[in-house]
C-alpha positions in Angstrom: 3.3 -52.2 -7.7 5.0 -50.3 -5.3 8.5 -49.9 -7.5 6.2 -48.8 -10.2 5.2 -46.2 -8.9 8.3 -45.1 -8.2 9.2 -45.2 -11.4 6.5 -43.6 -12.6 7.6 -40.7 -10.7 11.5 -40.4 -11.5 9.7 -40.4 -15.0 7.8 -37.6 -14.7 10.5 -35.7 -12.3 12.7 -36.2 -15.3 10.2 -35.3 -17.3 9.4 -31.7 -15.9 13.8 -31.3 -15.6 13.8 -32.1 -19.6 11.2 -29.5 -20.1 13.3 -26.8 -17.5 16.0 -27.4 -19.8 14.0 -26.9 -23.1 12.9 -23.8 -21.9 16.1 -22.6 -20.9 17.6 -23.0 -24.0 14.3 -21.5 -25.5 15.3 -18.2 -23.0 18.7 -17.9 -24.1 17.7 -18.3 -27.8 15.3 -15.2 -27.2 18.1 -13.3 -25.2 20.5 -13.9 -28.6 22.8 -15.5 -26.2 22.8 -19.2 -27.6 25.4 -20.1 -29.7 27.0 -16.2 -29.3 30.5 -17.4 -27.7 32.1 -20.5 -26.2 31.6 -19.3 -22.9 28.2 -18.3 -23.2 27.4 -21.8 -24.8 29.7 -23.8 -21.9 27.6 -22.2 -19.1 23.9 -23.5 -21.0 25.5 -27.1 -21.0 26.8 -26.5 -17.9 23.1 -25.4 -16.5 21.7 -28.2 -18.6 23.8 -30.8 -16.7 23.1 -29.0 -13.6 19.4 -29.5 -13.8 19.4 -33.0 -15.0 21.7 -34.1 -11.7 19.1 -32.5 -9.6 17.0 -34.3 -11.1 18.8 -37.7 -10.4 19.4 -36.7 -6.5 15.7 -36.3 -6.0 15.0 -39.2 -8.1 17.5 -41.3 -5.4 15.8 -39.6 -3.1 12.8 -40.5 -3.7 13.6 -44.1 -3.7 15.1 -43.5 -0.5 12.1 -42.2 1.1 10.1 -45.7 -0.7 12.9 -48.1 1.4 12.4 -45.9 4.8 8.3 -46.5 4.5 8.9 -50.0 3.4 11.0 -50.5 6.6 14.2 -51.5 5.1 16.2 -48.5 6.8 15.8 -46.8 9.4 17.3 -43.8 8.5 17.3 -41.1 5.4 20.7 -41.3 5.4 21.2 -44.9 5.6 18.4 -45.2 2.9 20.1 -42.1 0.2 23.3 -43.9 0.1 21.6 -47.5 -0.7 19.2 -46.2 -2.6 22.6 -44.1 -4.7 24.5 -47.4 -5.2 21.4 -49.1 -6.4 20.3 -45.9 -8.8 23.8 -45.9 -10.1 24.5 -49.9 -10.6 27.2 -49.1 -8.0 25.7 -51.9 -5.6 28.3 -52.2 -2.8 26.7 -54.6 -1.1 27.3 -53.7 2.0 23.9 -53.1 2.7 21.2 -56.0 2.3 17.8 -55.3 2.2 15.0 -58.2 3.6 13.9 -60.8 1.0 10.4 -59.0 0.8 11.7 -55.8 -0.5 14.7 -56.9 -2.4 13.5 -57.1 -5.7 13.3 -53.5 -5.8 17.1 -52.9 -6.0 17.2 -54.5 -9.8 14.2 -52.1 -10.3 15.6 -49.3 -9.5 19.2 -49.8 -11.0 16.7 -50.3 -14.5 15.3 -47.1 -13.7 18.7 -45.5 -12.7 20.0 -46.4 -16.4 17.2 -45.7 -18.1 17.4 -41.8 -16.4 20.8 -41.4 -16.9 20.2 -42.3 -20.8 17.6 -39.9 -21.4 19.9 -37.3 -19.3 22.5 -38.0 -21.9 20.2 -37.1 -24.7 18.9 -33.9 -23.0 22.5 -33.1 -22.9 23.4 -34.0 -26.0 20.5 -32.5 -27.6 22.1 -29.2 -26.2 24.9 -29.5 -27.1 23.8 -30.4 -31.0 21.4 -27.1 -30.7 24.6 -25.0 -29.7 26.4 -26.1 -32.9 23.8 -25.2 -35.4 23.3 -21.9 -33.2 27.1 -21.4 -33.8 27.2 -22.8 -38.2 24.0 -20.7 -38.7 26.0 -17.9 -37.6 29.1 -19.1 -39.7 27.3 -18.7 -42.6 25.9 -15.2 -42.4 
């Protein structure tokens, strides 16, 4: 219960950065910048990537905090860097966490993936809407 609610929240923290980035690329397409030159169009993917890695460090921060007030660190630190390895499907195991609690590294290296896929579709997603900015323009 208590990893799925953590999920639930790096779901809807993703959610709200997908939507950032949607209206961002709305903004530029209102400012006639999106799809104008290669630079212009580097820096929106760049933004775009931008927002959805904030999103991922508050995500793994998030599960961080969870460990802390389950007692498995005792430290943010300590907590940010397991929780990273486990977000990532680095797992150094270096750090073990108790029997009670462990079941929530698999969980969260699921979750981990599963963010990281929809990032890459954000991304790519802006980077599709670029190219048709830039072959609309082609043919005029």
């Amino acid at each position: 219960m208590v990893g799925a609610c953590a999920v639930l929240c790096t779901i809807f923290i993703h959610a709200l950065a997908a939507g950032a980035t949607v209206t961002f690329v709305r903004y530029e397409k209102q400012l006639g910048r999106e799809g104008a030159n290669s630079w212009i169009d580097i820096a929106i993917v760049a933004l775009a990537m931008l927002i959805v890695l904030v999103a991922h460090l508050i995500e793994i921060a998030l599960w961080a905090v969870l460990l802390i007030l389950c007692r498995e660190f005792p430290d943010f630190r300590t907590a940010y860097y397991h929780s990273a390895g486990n977000y990532t499907t680095l797992v150094s195991g270096d750090l073990i966490m108790t029997p009670s609690w462990k079941l929530l590294g698999p969980l969260e290296a699921a979750n981990g993936m599963l963010m990281f896929g929809v990032s890459t579709a954000i991304i790519f997603a802006v980077i599709q809407r670029l190219i048709q900015a830039r072959f609309v323009d082609l043919r005029r």
